[in-house]
C-alpha positions as CSV (number, residue, x, y, z in Angstrom):
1,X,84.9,96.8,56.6
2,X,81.8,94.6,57.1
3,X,82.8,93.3,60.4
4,X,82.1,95.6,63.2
5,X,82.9,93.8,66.4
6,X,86.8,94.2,64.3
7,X,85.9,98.0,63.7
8,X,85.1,98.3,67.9
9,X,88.1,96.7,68.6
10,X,90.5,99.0,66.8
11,X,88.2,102.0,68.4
12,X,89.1,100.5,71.8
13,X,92.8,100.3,71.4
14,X,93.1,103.6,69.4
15,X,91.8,105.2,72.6
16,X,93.1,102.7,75.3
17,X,96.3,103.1,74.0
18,X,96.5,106.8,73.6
19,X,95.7,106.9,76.9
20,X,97.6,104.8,78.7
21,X,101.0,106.8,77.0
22,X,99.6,109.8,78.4
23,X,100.0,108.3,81.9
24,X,103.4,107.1,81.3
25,X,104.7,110.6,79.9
26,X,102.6,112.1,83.0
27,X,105.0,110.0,85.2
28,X,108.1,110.3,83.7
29,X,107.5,114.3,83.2
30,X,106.1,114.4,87.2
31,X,109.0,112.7,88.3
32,X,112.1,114.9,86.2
33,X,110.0,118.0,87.2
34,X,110.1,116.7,90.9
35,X,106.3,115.9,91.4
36,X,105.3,119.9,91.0
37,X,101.2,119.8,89.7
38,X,102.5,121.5,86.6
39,X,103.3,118.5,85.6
40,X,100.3,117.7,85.0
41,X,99.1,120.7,83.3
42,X,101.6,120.4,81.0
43,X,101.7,116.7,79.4
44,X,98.0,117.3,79.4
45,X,98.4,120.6,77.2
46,X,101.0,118.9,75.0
47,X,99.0,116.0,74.5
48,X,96.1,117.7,73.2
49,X,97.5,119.3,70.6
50,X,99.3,116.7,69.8
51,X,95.9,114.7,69.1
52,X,94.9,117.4,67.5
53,X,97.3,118.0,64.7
54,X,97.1,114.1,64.5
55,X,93.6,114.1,63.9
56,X,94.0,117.1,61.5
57,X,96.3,114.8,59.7
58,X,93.7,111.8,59.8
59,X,90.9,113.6,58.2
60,X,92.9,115.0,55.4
61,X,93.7,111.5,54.7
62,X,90.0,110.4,54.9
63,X,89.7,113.2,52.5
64,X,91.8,111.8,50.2
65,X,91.3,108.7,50.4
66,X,86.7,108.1,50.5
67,X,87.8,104.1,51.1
68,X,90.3,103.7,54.1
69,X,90.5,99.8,54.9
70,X,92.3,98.4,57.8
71,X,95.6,97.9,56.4
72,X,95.7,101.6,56.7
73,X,94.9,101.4,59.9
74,X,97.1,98.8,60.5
75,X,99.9,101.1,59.1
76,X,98.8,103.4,61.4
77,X,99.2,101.5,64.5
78,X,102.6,100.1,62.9
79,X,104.4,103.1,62.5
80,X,102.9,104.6,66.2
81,X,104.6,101.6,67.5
82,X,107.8,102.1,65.9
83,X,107.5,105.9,66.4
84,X,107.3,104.9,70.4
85,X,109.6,103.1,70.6
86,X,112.5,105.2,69.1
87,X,110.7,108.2,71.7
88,X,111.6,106.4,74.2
89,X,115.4,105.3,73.5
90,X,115.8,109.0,72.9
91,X,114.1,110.2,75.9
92,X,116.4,107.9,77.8
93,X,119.9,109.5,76.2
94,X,118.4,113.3,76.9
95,X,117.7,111.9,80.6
96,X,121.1,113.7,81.9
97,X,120.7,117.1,79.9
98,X,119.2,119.7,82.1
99,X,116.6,120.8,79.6
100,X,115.2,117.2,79.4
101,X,111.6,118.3,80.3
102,X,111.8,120.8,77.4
103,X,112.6,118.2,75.1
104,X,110.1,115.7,76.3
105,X,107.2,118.2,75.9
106,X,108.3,117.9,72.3
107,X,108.9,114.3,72.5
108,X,104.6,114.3,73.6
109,X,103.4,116.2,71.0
110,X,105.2,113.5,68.7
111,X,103.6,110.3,70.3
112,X,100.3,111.8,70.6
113,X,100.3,113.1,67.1
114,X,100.6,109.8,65.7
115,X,98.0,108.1,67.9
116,X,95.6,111.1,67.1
117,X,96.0,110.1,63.5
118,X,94.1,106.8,64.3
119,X,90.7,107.5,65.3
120,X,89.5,110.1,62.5
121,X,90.5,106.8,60.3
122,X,88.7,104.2,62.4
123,X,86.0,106.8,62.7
124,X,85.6,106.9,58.6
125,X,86.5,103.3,58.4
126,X,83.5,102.1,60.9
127,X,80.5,105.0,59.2
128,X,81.8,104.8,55.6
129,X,79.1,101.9,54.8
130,X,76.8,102.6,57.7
131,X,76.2,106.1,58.4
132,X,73.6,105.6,60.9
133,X,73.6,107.7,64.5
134,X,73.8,104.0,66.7
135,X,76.8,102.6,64.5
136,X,78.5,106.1,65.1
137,X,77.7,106.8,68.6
138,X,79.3,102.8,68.8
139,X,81.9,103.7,67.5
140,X,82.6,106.9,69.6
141,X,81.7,104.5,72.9
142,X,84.6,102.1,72.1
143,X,87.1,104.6,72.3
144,X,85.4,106.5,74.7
145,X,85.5,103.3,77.1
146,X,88.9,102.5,76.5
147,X,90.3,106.0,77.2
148,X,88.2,105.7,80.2
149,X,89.6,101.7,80.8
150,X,93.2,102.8,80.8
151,X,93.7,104.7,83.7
152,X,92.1,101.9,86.0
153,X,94.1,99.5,84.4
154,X,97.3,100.9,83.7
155,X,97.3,103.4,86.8
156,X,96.1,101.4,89.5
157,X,97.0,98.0,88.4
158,X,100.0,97.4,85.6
159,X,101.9,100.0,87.5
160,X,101.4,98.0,90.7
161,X,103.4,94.7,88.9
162,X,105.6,96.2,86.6
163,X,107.8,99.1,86.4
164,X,106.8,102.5,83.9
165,X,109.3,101.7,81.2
166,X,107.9,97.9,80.8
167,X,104.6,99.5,80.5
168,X,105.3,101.9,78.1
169,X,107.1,98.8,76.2
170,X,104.1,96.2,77.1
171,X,101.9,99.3,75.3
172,X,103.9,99.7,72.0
173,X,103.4,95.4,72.3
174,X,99.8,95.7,72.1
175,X,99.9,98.5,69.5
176,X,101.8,96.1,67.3
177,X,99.1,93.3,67.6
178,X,96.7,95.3,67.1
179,X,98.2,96.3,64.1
180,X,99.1,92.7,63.2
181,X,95.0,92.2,63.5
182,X,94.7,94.9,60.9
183,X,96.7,93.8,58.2
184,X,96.3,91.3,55.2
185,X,99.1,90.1,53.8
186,X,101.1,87.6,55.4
187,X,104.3,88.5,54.6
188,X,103.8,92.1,56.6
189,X,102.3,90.1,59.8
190,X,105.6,87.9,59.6
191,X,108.0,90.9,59.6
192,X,105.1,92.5,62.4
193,X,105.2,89.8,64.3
194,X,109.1,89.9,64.5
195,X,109.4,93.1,65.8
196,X,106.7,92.0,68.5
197,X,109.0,89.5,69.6
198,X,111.7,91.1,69.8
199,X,109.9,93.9,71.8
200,X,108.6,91.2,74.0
201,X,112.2,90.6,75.0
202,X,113.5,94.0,75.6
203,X,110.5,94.5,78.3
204,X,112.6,92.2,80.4
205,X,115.7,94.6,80.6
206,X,116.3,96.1,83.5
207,X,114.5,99.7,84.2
208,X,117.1,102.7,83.3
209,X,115.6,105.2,82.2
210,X,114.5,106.6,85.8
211,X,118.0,106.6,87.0
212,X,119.3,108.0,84.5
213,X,117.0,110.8,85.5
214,X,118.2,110.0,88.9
215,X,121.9,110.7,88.2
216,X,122.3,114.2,89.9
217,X,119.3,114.5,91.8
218,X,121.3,113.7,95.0
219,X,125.0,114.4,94.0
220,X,126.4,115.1,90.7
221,X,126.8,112.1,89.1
222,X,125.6,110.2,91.5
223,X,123.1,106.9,91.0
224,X,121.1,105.5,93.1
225,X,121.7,102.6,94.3
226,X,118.1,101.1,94.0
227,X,114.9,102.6,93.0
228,X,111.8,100.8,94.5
229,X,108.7,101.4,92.0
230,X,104.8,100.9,91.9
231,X,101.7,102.7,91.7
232,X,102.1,105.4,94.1
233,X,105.4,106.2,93.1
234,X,109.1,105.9,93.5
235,X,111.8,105.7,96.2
236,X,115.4,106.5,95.6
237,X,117.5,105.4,97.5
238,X,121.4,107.0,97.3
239,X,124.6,105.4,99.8
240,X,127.1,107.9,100.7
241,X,129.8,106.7,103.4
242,X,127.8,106.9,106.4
243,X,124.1,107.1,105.8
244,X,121.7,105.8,103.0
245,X,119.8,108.5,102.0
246,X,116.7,108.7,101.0
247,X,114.3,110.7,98.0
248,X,110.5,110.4,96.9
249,X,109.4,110.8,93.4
250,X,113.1,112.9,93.1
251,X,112.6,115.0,96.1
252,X,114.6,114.4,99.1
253,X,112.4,112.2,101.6
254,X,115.2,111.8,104.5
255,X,117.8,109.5,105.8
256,X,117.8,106.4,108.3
257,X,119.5,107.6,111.0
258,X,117.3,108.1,114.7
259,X,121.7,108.6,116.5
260,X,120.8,112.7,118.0
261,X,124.6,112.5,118.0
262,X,125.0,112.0,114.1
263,X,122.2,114.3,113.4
264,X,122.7,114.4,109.2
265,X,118.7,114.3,109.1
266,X,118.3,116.6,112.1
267,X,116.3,114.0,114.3
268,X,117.2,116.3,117.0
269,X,113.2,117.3,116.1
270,X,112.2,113.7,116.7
271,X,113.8,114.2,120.1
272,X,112.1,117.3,121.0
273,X,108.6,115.4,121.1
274,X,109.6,113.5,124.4
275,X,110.8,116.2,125.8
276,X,107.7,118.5,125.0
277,X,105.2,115.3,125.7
278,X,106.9,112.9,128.1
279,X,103.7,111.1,129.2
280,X,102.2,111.2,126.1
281,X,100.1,107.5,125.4
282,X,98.6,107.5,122.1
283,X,100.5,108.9,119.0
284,X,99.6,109.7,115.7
285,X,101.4,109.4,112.8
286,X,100.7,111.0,109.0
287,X,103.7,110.0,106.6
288,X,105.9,106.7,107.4
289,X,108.6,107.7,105.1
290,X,112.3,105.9,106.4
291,X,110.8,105.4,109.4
292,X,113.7,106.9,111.2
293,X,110.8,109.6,113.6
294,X,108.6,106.9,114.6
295,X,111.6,105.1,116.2
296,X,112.6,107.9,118.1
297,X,108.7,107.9,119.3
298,X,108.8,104.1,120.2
299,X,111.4,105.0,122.7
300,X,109.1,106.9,124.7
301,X,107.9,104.7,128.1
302,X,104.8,105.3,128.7
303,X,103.4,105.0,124.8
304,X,100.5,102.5,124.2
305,X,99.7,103.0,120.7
306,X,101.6,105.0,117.7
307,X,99.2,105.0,114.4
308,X,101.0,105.7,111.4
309,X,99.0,106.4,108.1
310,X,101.4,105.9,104.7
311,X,100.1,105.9,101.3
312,X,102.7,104.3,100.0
313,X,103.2,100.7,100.6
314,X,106.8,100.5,99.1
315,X,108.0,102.5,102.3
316,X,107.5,99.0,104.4
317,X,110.3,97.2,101.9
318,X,112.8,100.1,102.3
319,X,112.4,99.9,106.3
320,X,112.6,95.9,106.4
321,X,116.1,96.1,104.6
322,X,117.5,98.5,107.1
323,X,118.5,97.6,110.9
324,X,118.5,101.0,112.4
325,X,114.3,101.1,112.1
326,X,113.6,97.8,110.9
327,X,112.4,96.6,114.5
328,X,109.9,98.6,114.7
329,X,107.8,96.5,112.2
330,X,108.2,94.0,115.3
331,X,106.8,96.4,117.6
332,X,103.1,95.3,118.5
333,X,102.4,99.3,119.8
334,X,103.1,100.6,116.4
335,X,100.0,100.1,114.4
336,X,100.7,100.8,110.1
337,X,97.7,101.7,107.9
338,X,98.0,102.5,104.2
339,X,95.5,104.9,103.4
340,X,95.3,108.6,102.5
341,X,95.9,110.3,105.8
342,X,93.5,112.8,105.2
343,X,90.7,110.6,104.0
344,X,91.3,108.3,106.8
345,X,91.5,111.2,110.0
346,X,87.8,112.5,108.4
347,X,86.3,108.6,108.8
348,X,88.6,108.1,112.3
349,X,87.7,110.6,114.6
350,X,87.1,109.3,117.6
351,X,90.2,109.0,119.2
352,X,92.5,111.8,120.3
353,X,95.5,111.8,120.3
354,X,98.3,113.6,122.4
355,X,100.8,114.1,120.2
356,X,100.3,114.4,115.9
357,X,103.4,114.1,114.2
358,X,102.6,114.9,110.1
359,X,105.4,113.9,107.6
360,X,105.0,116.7,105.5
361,X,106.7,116.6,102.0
362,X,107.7,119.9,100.4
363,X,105.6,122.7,100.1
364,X,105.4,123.5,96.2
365,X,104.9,119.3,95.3
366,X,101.5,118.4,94.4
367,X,99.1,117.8,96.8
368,X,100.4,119.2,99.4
369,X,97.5,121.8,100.5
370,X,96.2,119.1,101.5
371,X,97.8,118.7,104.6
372,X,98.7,122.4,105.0
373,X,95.3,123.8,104.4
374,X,93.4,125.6,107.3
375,X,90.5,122.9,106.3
376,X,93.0,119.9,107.2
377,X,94.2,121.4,110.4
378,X,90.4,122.0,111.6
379,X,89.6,118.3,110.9
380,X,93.0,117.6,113.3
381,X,91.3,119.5,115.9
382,X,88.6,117.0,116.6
383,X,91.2,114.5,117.1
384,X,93.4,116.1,119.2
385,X,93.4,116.8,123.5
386,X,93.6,120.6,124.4
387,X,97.0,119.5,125.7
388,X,98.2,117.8,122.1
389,X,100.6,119.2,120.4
390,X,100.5,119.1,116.4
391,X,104.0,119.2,115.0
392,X,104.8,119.1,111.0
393,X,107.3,120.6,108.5
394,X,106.7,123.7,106.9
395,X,109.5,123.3,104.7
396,X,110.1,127.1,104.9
397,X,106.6,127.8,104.0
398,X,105.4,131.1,105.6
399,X,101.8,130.5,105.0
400,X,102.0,127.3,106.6
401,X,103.2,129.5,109.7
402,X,100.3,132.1,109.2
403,X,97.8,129.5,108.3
404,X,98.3,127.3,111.7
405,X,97.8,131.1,113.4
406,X,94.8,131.2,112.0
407,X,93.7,128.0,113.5
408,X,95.5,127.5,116.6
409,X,95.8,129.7,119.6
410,X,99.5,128.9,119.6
411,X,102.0,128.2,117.1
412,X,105.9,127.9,117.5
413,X,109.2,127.8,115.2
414,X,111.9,125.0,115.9
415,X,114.2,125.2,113.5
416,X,111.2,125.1,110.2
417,X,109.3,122.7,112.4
418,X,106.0,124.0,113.3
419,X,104.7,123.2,116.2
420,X,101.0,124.1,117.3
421,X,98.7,123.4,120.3
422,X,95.6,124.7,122.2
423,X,97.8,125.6,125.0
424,X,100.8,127.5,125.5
425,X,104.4,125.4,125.0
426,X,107.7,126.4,126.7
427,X,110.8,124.0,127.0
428,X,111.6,122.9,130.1
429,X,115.0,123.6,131.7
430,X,117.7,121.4,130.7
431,X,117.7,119.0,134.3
432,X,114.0,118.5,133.2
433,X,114.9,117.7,129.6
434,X,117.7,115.7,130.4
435,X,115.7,113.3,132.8
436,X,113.4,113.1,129.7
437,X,116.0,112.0,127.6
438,X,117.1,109.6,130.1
439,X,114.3,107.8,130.3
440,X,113.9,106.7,126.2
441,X,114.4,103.1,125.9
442,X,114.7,100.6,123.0
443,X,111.5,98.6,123.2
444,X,112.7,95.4,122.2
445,X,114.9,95.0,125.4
446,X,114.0,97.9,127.2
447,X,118.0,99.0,127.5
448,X,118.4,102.7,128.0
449,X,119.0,104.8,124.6
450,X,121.0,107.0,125.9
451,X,124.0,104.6,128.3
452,X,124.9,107.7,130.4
453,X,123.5,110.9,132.2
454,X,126.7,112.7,130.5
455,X,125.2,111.5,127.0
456,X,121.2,112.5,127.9
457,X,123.3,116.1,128.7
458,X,124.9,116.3,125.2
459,X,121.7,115.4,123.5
460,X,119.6,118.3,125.7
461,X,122.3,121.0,124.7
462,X,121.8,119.9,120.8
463,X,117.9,120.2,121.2
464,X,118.2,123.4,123.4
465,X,120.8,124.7,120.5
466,X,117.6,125.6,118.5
467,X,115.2,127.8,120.6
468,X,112.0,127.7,120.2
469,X,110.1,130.8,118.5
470,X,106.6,131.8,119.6
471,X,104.5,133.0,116.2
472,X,104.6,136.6,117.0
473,X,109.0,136.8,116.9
474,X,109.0,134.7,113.9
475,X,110.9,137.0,111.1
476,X,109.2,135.9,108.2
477,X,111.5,137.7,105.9
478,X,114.4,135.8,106.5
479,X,113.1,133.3,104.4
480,X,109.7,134.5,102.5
481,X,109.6,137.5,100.0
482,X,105.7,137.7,100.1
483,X,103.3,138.6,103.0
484,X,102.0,135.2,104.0
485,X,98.5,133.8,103.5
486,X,96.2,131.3,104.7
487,X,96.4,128.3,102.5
488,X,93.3,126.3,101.8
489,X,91.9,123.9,100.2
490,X,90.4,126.0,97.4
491,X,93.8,128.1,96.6
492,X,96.4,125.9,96.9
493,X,98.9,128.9,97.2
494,X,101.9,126.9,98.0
495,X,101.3,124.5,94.8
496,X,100.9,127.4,92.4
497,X,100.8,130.9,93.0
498,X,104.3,130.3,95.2
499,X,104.8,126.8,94.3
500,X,108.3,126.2,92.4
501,X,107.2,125.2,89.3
502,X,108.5,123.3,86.1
């Protein structure tokens, strides 16, 4: 092949391509396996081997063959498509077995074997004439750059548009153009073509394969009723009779609901925050989720600012379409930043805060050291009062309990809430906590939240139905079968050495 801008192209896509499937099974795998850092461990480790039996196939076909042209590569890139595209139908009717991880592993090795069959071609293809070390390191830098090309632009930007299975789709499209650019004859880029339009059109069905692996992650046999999608992730969303329920990435996130008296997403916690910091001015918030905790923060009187850091963007659409927190998008004291919450406390720390409220997800998912970490809660210090109180999920975490002992003076257990501070906390008797309770109002017409003194006393006997535990009477056993340990950055203990796994 005398034209080399041709043989860069095919370089490009061979590794852009390759790529930008290995995202898509990343996601698809992160999200069956519940967002665990495995995950990623593991598409990774399939991949490459994959690409390496494929490219153990290529050169025994450059062996055989001294003169590969690019209607073998064209082949190539053919078949990959085709091979794709029937992974991808299949990995959709295994979506409801329970060992659909298992087979999908399988289902990577497959894809990337095919696409590693590409560059050991291109390779010969673009040095067979020209054997000199710029033409080759030319070669190696086109693929290089698109391997490097596609996680910027599928990651941060095609998955920001469109959903994961018309990307995956959109990529076998492009494979089969490319391969259309390879090949000679006519008659093959007629029946190519064909198949690239009728691909074109099956990109516009609607997204399935993600609730199918949705069906049972909430009830058996039970769908979500809508799954909002982009480049940060996924939101289920599930309707049962009463509430609308909601999960991240397939892990339970929580439920819109802020009645105490309903309680199904025990936002009796919520409630404990007034009653604990009753003056308290200036809020922050790590994790917007459904919304549901920083309503029941807007109710306090005497708040002047609530900050709420979410990385997720899509969160704002689920709380617009819902009137039980919707208002509080209305609410000029409620301030909502998308950032990392981590990254942006280290560049804000000039405030302070009285109360810290952190939307922890689960333990064992990925990433979450980093807001459990001793090094996290030390950079919280700076921005917090020595009267602030730091409250956050442990999700039954008992290094999370040890590792806030380690950091704060004093730490407490309501229900597997933990709730820390530089001074000691005690609740107040129940007259005190019911004049608390009296005084939340809605801020939009500043009407009581609670219409009588006999309802602000149920709601103080639901909160005072959990006591709250000082560290040192916390049994750890009663939910841990390890002695607990500090978390930090470095370890990442409750990802991986007592993270839940694939």
């Amino acid at each position: 092949m005398k034209n080399n801008y041709l043989i860069y192209l095919v370089s490009f896509f061979s590794g852009f391509l390759s790529l930008s499937l290995e995202i898509i099974w990343m996601r698809i795998i992160s999200f069956a396996g519940m967002s665990v850092p495995q995950a990623f461990s593991y598409t990774l480790a399939l991949f490459l081997v994959g690409i390496a039996i494929g490219a153990s196939i290529g050169k025994k076909i450059c062996r055989k063959n001294k003169k590969i042209d690019s209607v073998t590569i064209g082949y190539v890139f053919f078949i990959a498509s085709i091979v794709d595209i029937c992974l991808i139908i299949m990995a959709f009717l295994v979506a409801k077995t329970s060992i659909f991880i298992l087979i999908s592993g399988f289902f990577i090795i497959i894809c990337a074997t095919t696409r590693g069959v590409i560059f050991p071609l291109v390779h010969h293809l673009g040095t067979q004439d020209k054997k000199t070390g710029s033409q080759i390191s030319n070669v190696y830098f086109s693929n290089v750059f698109g391997s490097a090309l596609a996680p910027l632009l599928i990651s941060f930007i095609a998955l920001d548009y469109i959903n994961t299975q018309q990307v995956y789709l959109l990529i076998c499209f492009i494979s089969l153009i490319v391969s259309m650019i390879c090949l000679n004859s006519k008659k093959i880029k007629i029946s190519v073509f064909v198949v690239c339009f009728l691909l074109f059109f099956t990109m516009m069905l609607p997204e399935r394969i993600f609730y199918e692996l949705s069906r049972n992650s909430y009830q058996v046999d039970k769908y979500p009723v809508q799954i909002i999608e982009n480049k940060h992730g996924f939101i289920q969303i599930y309707k049962d009779k009463v509430d609308k329920i909601v999960f991240g990435a397939n892990v339970y996130d929580g439920k819109l609901n802020t009645n105490i008296f309903h309680n199904s997403n025990g936002i009796d916690r919520a409630y404990l925050l007034p009653i604990l910091k009753p003056d308290a001015e200036n809020i922050l918030v790590i994790g917007l989720s459904t919304g549901s905790w920083v309503k029941v923060l807007s109710m306090m009187p005497n708040i002047k600012k609530i900050t709420v850091i979410e990385i997720n963007p899509a969160y704002l659409e689920l709380i617009k379409s819902d009137p039980i927190v919707s208002d509080i998008l209305k609410d000029k004291r409620i301030e909502i930043i998308f950032d990392d919450g981590r990254k942006w406390v280290k560049k804000n720390n000039n405030n302070k805060y009285d109360i810290i409220l952190i939307n922890t997800t689960w333990h064992w998912r990925a990433y979450a050291s980093n807001l459990l970490s001793k090094d996290f809660l030390s950079i919280l210090k700076n921005v917090m009062h020595q009267d602030s109180i730091l409250f956050y999920n442990t999700t039954q975490s008992a290094d999370a309990y040890f590792t806030a002992s380690k950091t704060y003076p004093y730490v407490y257990k309501y229900k597997f809430m933990l709730l820390s501070s530089m001074r000691p906390i005690k609740l107040e008797k129940k007259d005190r906590i019911q004049e608390s309770l009296c005084k939340l109002v809605r801020y939009s017409n500043q009407t009581p939240i609670f219409s009588t003194r006999e309802e602000c006393s149920i709601a103080a006997n639901i909160i005072l139905s959990t006591p709250l535990i000082s560290y040192e009477d916390i049994i750890f056993s009663e939910f841990s079968n390890h002695e607990p340990e500090i978390i930090t950055d470095d370890n990442m203990i409750t990802e991986y050495k007592y993270g839940k796994g694939l």
